[in-house]
C-alpha positions as CSV (number, residue, x, y, z in Angstrom):
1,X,-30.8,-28.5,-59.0
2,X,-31.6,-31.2,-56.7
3,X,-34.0,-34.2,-57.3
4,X,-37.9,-32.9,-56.2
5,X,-41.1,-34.9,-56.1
6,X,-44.9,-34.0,-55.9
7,X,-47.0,-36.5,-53.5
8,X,-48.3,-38.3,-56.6
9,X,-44.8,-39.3,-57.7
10,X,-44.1,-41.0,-54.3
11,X,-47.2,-42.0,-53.3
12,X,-47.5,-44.0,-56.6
13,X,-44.0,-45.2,-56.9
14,X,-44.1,-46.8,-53.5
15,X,-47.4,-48.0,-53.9
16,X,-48.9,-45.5,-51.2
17,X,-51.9,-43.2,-50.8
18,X,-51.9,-39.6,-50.8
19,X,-53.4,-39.9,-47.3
20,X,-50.3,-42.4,-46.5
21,X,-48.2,-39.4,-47.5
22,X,-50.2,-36.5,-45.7
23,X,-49.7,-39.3,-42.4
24,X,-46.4,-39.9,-42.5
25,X,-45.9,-36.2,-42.9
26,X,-48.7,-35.3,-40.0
27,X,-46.1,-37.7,-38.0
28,X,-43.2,-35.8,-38.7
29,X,-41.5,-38.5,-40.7
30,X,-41.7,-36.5,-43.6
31,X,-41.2,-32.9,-44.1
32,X,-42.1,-31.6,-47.2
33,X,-41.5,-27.6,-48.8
34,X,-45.1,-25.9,-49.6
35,X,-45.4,-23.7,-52.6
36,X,-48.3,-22.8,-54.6
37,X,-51.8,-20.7,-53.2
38,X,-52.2,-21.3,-49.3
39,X,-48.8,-23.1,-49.6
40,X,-51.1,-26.3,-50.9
41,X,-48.6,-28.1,-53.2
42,X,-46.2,-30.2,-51.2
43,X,-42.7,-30.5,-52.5
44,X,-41.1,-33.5,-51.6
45,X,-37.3,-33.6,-51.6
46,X,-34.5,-36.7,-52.2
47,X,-34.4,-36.4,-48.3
48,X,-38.1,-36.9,-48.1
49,X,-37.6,-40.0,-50.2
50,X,-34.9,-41.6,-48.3
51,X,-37.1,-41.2,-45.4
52,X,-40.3,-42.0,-47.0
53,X,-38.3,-45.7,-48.1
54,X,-36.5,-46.1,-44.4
55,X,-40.0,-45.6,-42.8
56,X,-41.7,-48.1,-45.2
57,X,-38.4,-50.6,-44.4
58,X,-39.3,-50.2,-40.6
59,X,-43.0,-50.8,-41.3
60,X,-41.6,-54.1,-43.0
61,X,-39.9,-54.7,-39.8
62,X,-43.0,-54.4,-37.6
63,X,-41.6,-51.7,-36.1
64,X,-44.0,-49.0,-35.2
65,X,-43.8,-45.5,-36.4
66,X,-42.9,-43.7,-33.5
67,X,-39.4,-46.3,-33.0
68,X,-39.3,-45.5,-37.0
69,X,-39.6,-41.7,-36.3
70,X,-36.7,-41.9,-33.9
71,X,-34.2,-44.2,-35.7
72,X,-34.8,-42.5,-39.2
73,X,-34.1,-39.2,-36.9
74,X,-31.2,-39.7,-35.2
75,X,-29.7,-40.1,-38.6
76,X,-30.6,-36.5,-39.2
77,X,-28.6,-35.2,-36.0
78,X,-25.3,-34.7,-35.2
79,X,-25.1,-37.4,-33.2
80,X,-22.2,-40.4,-33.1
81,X,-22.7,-43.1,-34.8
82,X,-22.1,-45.6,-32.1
83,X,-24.6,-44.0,-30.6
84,X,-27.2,-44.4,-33.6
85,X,-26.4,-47.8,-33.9
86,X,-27.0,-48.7,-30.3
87,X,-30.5,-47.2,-30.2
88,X,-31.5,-48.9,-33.2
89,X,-30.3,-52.5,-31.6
90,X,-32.1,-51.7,-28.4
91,X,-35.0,-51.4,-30.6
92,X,-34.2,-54.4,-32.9
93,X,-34.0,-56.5,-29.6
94,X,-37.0,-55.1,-28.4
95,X,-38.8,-56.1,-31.4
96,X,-37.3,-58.9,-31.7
97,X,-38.7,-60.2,-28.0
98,X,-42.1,-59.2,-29.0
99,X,-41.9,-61.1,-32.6
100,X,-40.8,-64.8,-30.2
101,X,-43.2,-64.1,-27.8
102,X,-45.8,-63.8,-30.3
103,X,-44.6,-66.8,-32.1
104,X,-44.9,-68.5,-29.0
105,X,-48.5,-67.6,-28.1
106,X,-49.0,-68.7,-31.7
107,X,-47.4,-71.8,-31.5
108,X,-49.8,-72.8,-27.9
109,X,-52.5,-71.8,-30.0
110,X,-52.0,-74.4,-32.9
111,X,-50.8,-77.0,-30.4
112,X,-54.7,-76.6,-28.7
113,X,-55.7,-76.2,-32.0
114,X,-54.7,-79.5,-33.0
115,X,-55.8,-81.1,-29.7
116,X,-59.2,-79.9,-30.4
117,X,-58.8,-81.1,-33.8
118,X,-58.1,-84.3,-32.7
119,X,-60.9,-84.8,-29.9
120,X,-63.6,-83.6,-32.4
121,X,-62.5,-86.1,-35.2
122,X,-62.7,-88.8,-32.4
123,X,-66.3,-87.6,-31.5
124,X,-67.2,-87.4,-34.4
125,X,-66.5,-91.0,-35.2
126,X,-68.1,-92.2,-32.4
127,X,-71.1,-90.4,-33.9
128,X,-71.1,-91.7,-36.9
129,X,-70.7,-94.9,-35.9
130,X,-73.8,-94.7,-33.5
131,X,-75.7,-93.2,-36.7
132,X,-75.2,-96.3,-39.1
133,X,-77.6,-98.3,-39.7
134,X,-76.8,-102.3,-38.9
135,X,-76.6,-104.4,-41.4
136,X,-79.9,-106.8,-41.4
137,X,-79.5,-110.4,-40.0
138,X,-79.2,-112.1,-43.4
139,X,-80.5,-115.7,-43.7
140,X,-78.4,-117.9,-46.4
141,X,-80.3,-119.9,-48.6
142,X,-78.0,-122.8,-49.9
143,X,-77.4,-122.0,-53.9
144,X,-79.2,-123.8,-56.2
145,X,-77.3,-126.8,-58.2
């Protein structure tokens, strides 16, 4: 008999919420069997679980769930491989633009960050050397012999 799981087992072995589960499953990214009264008690499968740790992989990624939903899918079809694995570069590559423009956007930031830095140190200096008190004129008396 094959390998079943309740929502508790996954949820707590990959660190999830119950919710988290009852998500990815109101996305379609998981598909569990019902059983009990009103069909309440989710029965997760070993296909479940291989889903449930690809999705959490693409999360990872920063990928979001819907590219998730259609990578993890296509590996359900019939479909060729080639195929498979050209969609999930496409969406690699797509991520992959978003992740350098982002780190470029974050790199001007700390660049004007540092400028700003910079200009307020300087400024404040100037302050603080404003805000000093002189020193007194002092009058020397010659030492006594």
């Amino acid at each position: 008999m094959p390998q079943t799981y309740s929502i508790s087992d996954l949820a707590k072995e990959f660190d999830l919420t119950t919710r988290a589960m009852r998500f990815y499953e109101d996305m379609g990214l998981l598909q569990p069997e019902r059983s009990g009264p009103g069909g309440r008690t989710r029965i997760y499968s070993g296909r479940d679980r291989a889903r449930l740790k690809l999705t959490l992989r693409a999360k990872r990624l920063g990928l979001s769930l819907t590219d998730a939903k259609d990578i993890i899918d296509m590996y359900d079809s019939p479909r060729d491989t080639a195929a498979q694995l050209e969609k999930f570069l496409l969406v690699l590559a797509q991520h992959q633009q978003q992740l350098e423009a982002q780190m470029m956007d974050m790199q001007a930031n700390m660049d004007e960050l540092k400028v700003h830095q910079r200009e307020t140190r300087a400024l404040l200096a100037k302050a603080q050397r404003k805000a000093s008190p002189k020193p007194a004129p002092t009058t020397a008396k010659p030492a006594a012999v």
